[in-house]
N, C-alpha and C positions, 0 to 999 in steps of 0.2 A: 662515458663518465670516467672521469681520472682516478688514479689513483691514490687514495684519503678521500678525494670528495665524494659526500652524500648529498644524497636530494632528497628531501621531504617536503611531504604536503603539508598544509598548513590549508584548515580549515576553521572560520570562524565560526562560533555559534552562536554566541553575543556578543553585544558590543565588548563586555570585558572579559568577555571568555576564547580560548582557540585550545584545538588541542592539533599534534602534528602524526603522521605516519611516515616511516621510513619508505621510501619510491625504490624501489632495484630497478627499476628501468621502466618506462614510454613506449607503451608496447602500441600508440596509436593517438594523434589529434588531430581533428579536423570539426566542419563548423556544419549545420545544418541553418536555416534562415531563419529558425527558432532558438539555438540552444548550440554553445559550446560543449564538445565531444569527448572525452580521453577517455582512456583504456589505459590502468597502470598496474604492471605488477608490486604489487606492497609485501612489506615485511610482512605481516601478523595475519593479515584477508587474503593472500593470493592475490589473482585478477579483484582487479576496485574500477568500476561503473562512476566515471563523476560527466554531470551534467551541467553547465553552468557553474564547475569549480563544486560542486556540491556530490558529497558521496549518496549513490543511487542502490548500487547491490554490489555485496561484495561476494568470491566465490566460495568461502570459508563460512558465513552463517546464513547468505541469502533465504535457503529453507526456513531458517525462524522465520522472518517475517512473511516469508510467501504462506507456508502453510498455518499461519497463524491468522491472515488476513482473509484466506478461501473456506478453510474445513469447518470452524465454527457454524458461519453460515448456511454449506451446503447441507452439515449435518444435522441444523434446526429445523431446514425445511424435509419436509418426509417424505418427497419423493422431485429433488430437482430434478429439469430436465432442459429450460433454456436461461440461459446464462449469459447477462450482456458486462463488459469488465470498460470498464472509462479509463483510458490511458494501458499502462499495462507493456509495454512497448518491448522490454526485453524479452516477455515470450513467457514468464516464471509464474504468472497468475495464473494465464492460460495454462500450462501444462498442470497445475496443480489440480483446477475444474473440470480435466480432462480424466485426470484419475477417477471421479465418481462414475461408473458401471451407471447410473441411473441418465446420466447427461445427453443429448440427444443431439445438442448444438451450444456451440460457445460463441459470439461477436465480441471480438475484441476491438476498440473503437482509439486510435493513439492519434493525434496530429501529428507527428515530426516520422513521414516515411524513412529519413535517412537513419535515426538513430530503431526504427525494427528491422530494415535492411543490415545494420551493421552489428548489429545484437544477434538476428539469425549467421551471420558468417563467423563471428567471433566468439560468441557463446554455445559450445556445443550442446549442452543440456539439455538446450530445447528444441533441437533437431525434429526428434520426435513430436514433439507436441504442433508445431508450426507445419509438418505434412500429416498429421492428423485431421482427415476430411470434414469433421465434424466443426470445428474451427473457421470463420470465417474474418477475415481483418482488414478493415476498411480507417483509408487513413483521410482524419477531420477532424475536428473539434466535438467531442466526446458530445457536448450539450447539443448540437446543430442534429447528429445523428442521431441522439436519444427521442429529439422533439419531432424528429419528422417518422420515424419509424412510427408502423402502424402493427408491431407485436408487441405484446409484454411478457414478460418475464420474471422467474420461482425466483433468482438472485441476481440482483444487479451491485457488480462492488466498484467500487473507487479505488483504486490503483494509482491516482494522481501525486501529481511529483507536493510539494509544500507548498500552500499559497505563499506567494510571494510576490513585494510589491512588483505592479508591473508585467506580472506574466498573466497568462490565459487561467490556468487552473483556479485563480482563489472563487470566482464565479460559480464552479461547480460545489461548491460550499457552501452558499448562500442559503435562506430560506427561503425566496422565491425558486428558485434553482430544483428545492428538492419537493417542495409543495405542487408546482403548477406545471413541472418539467419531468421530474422523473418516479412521482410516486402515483402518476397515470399510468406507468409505464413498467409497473408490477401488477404481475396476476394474481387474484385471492389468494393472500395465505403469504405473499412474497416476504424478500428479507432486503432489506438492502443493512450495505458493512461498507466504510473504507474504512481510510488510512487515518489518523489522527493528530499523525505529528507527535513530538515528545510529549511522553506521561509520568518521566518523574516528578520528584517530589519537589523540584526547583524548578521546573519546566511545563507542566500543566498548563500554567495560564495565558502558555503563549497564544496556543489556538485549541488544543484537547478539550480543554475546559467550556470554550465558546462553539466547538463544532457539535459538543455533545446536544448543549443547550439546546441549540440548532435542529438539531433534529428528534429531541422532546418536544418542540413545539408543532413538528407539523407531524410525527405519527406517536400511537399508544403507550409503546414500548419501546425502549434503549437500553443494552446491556452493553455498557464499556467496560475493557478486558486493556491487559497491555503487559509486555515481558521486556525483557533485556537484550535488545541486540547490539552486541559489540562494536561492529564498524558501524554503528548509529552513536556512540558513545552514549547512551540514556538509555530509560527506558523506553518504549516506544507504544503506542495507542491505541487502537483500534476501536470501533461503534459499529453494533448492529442496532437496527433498529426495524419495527414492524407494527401493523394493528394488531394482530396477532401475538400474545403472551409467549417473552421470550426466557425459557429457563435455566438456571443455571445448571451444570452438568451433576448426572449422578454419574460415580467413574465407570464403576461394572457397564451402566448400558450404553455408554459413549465409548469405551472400549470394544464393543460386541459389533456398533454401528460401524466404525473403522473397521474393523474387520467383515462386516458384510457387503460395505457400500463400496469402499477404496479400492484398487489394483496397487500392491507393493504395500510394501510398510511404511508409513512416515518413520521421516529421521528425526521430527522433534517433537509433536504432538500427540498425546495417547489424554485419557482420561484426566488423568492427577495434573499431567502438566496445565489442561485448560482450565483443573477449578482454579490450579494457583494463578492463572493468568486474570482469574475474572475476580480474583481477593487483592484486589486493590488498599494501597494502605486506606489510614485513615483518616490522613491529612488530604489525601488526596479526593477522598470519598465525600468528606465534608466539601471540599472544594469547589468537584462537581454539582454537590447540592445546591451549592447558595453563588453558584452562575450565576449573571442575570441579562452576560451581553447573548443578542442575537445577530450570525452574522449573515450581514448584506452587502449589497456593490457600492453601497454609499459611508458605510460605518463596520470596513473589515479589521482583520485584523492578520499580520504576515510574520512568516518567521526571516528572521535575522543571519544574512552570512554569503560568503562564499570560500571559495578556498586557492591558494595559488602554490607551485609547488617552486623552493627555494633550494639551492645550492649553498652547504657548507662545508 
């Protein structure tokens, strides 16, 4: 890079929207037969995860969202112990399901071997967690592996990248998907949680709003929760969902839980942070409510963008 010129990313988010991040340097591009690869160090994130031009985890707040996507769940269910995660690929879901003392085995399920391969060599973090024996990671199409397996499973989460048009993952979304496909594939009492995609107050109804819907119709109970992560520039989403009555936290004994169930301390989640995570406003609350798309493989719906980085 010369001297005066900067390089930024430029990532779209909608059609009229983009915002940029300063690039200090390309620390890594290359392609897998799925998904364009980089590895950049950024101003503000550190190392930035982008996958098809899209930011995936950055090394500055990644913890928000990981433990924000894993602990809710594990800690709803009362005594996890097998753990299947769809997608998941850099290793950060996994190592977080690895923290519960109760866990007995994790299958992490990603199709693109190249980008876990390249995530275990350049992400150190999760060293540990990827030669941790209890962990087993089989590369496929999350849905082929969920359908054919003959276990089920206390938590199964979605760690899947954004449906978007044209890739594999928006399928794992669907209602047929979660009715006939993976909610065989939880044991009495199970939880399943992904990802949601943006939950603010401008950005709900890209897909949060229709994934929740989604999966109020094929089980009892859904509790959507969602917080602020920075290199996501929004808020961001999350849904658990169960037959099984899913409650919102009292802080003392979700505090107590953490400290009985977890090894280390979480860096961002305790009691207070996850009631405020599951007090959604109230634009967004009504929003939720009065959903009415369900989504399928015939009538989805995807988020918008990619990102390219520019010299100025």
């Amino acid at each position: 890079m010369s001297e005066g010129r900067r390089l930024w990313l430029e990532e779209e988010l909608q059609d009229d929207l983009k915002w940029s991040v300063q690039v200090k340097s390309i620390l890594y591009q290359g392609a897998s037969k799925f998904q364009d690869i980089e590895l950049i160090e950024s101003g503000p994130f550190g190392k930035l995860l982008m996958l098809d031009g899209k930011a995936q985890s950055a090394e500055a707040d990644e913890f928000v969202y990981h433990e924000s996507l894993v602990h809710p769940a594990l800690l709803s269910h009362p005594n996890p112990k097998k753990i299947f995660i769809m997608g998941g690929g850099e290793g950060s879901t996994a190592r977080e399901a690895l923290r519960h003392k109760s866990v007995e085995k994790v299958v992490m399920v990603d199709i693109d071997q190249v980008v876990v391969e390249f995530c275990r060599d350049y992400l150190p973090a999760n060293k540990e967690a990827f030669e941790d024996p209890r962990l087993e990671v089989l590369y496929n199409d999350a849905l082929v592996e969920l359908e054919r397996s003959t276990e089920q499973f206390d938590v199964i989460i979605g760690d899947l990248a954004d449906p978007v048009e044209g890739g594999p993952c928006y399928k794992l979304y669907t209602k047929d998907f979660y009715e006939k496909i993976l909610k065989p594939k939880l044991a009495p009492g199970g939880i399943i949680v992904t990802q949601g995609g943006p939950a603010g107050i401008l950005s709900y109804k890209l897909v949060y709003s229709s994934i929740h819907n989604t999966l109020a119709q094929v089980f009892k109970h859904t509790l959507p929760y969602a917080t602020h992560v920075p290199s996501f520039a929004d808020q961001w989403g999350w849904i658990m969902a169960s037959d099984e009555p899913l409650k919102e936290p009292v802080v003392a004994d979700l505090d107590a839980a953490i400290a009985k169930r977890i090894n280390g301390e979480l860096g961002y989640l305790d009691g207070r942070t996850l009631q405020a995570e599951m007090a959604l406003s109230k634009a967004v609350r009504k929003g939720l409510a009065a959903e009415t798309h369900v989504y399928t493989e015939d009538d989805a719906r995807f988020i918008h963008g990619s990102g390219i980085v520019n010299g100025h």
